[in-house]
N, C-alpha and C positions, 0 to 999 in steps of 0.2 A: 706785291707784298700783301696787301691786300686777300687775293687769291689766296695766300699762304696762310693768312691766319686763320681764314674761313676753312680752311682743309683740317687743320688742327682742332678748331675750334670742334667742328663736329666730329671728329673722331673721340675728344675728349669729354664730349655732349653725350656721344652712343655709349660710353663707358656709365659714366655717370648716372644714365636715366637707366640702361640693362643691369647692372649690378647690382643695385637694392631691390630688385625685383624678381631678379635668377637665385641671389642669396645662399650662393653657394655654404657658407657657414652653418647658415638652417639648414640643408638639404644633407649636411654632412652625417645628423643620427640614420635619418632615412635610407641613406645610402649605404651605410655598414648594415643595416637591417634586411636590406632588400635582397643585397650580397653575403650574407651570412651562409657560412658554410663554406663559399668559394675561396682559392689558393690567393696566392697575393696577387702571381702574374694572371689570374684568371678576373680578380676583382680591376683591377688595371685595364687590361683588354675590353673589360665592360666599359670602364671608362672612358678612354680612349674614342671607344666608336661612338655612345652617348656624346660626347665632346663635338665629333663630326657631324653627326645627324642633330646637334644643336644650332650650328653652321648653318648648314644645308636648309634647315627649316627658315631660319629668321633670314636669310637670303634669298630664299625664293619669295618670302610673304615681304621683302622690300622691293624685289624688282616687279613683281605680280601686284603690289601694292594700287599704281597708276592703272593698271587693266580693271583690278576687282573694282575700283572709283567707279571710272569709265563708265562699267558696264550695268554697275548698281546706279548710277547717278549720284555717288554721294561727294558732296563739297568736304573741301579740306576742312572748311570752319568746322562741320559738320562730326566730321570726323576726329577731328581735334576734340570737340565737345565729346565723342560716343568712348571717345577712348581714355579720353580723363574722369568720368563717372564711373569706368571699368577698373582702371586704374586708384584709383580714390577709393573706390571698395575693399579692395585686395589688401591696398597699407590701413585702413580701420578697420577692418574683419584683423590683421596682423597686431595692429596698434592695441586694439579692445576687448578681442577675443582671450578666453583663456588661453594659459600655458597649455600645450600639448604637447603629451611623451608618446614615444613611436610603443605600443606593447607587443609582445610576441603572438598573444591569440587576433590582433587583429587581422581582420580577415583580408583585407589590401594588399597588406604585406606578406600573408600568409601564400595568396595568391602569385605577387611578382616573384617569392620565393622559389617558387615553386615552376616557373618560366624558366628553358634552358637558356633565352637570351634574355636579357631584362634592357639592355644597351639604350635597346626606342623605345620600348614603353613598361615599365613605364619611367627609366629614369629620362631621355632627351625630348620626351612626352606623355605625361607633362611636366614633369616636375624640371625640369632645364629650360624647357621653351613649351612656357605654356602660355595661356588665353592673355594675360598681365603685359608678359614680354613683346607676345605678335602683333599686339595694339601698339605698343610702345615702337617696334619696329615697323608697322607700317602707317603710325604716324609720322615718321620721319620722312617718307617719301613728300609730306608737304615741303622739307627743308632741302630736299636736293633738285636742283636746277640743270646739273651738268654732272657729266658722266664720271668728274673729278671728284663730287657730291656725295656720290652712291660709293665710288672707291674709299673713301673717307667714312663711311658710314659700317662698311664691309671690314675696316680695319677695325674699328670698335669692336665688332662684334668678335673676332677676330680677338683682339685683346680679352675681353672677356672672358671668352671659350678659355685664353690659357690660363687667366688667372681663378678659375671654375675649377679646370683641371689641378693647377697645383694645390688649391686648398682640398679638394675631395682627396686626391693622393693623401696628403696627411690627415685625411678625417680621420683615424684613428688617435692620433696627437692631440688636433686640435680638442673633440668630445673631452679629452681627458684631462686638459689643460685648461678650459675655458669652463669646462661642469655643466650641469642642468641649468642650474641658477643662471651664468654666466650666456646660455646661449636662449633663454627663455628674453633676458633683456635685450641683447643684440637682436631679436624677432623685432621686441618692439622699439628700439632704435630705427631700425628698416622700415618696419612700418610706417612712421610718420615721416620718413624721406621720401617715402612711397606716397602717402597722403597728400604729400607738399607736390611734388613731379604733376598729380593727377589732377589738383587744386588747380596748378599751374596751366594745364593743358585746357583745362576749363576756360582759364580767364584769356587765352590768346584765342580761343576759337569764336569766345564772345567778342571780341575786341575784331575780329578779323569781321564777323559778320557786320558789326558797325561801323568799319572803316569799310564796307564794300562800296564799291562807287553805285550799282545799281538801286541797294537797299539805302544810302542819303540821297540819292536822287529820287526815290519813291518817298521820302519824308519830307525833302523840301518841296514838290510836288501835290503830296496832301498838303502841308504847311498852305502854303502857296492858291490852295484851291477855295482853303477853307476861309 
């Protein structure tokens, strides 16, 4: 039973910590923007495959997550730390930053415009899975122990992607229904859930290096010498 709540538990975790930070809602001006010009089933099929190749990224950088460690030497604490300062940035650049409108001469958009595929980049990179979210996903890999862990984790993401997908299908609705006004404040609602997530990630990484058995054994040790 046990086992059971912990499966759910982080499936419901991966939603919770991906979602204010993928913000599919924000990303809904951009995305009529980017697609501007394109048919409906043509705008669709963008999305569709962005959706996959959102997938596909946050799953590789969870199961690559333990190699990239490994191979760089970095501790989970560590990582926990590097990825809640990155994360923490992203919701107070969203939190404190001004309002930003997508305009037509900008040159980004003028650019992805102008791309006959935009699918990977740049809507499923970066703007679906970008630098915020890949932290966020392979900080997670410190939470999975067992193969049932990372299945759990994949379903999140998973959820995610479709609930990504159904709100960008009604971006058109939604812009129009929620207003400038209306999605300038949801940015920064997001934001400080986002602040709060990275806050968070901070303070378990500092906790984790304090509770290491080597680093109190090195302090009661100096303690002890001294």
């Amino acid at each position: 039973m046990q086992q059971v709540d912990h499966f759910w538990e982080l499936i419901i975790g991966t939603v919770i910590a991906l979602l204010p930070i993928i913000n599919p809602l924000a990303a809904a001006p951009s995305f009529l923007a980017i697609t501007e010009g394109d048919s409906r089933e043509r705008r669709l099929q963008q999305l569709r495959h962005a959706c996959f190749y959102m997938v596909g990224i946050l799953v590789s950088f969870l199961i690559g997550g333990t190699f990239i460690m490994s191979f760089f030497g970095i501790s989970i604490p560590g990582l926990r730390i590097a990825g809640g300062f990155l994360v923490a940035g992203i919701g107070s650049a969203m939190l404190l930053g001004a309002p930003r409108d997508p305009r037509p001469d900008d040159p980004a958009e003028a650019e992805a415009r102008r791309k006959r595929d935009v699918s990977f980049s740049p809507l499923a990179l970066p703007m679906l899975s970008g630098p915020g979210s890949i932290a966020v996903t392979v900080g997670f890999t410190s939470l999975a122990s067992h193969w049932l862990d990372y299945i759990a984790i994949i379903l999140g993401i998973l959820v995610v992607a479709i609930i990504t997908y159904v709100v960008l299908r009604l971006a058109e609705r939604t812009v129009l229904l929620v207003g400038v006004n209306g999605m300038n404040a949801l940015t920064k609602v997001m934001g400080f859930l986002i602040l709060c997530i990275g806050v968070q990630f901070i303070v378990n990484g500092v906790l984790g290096i304090a509770t290491d058995p080597a680093v109190v054994r090195a302090i009661r040790d100096a303690a002890v010498g001294r």
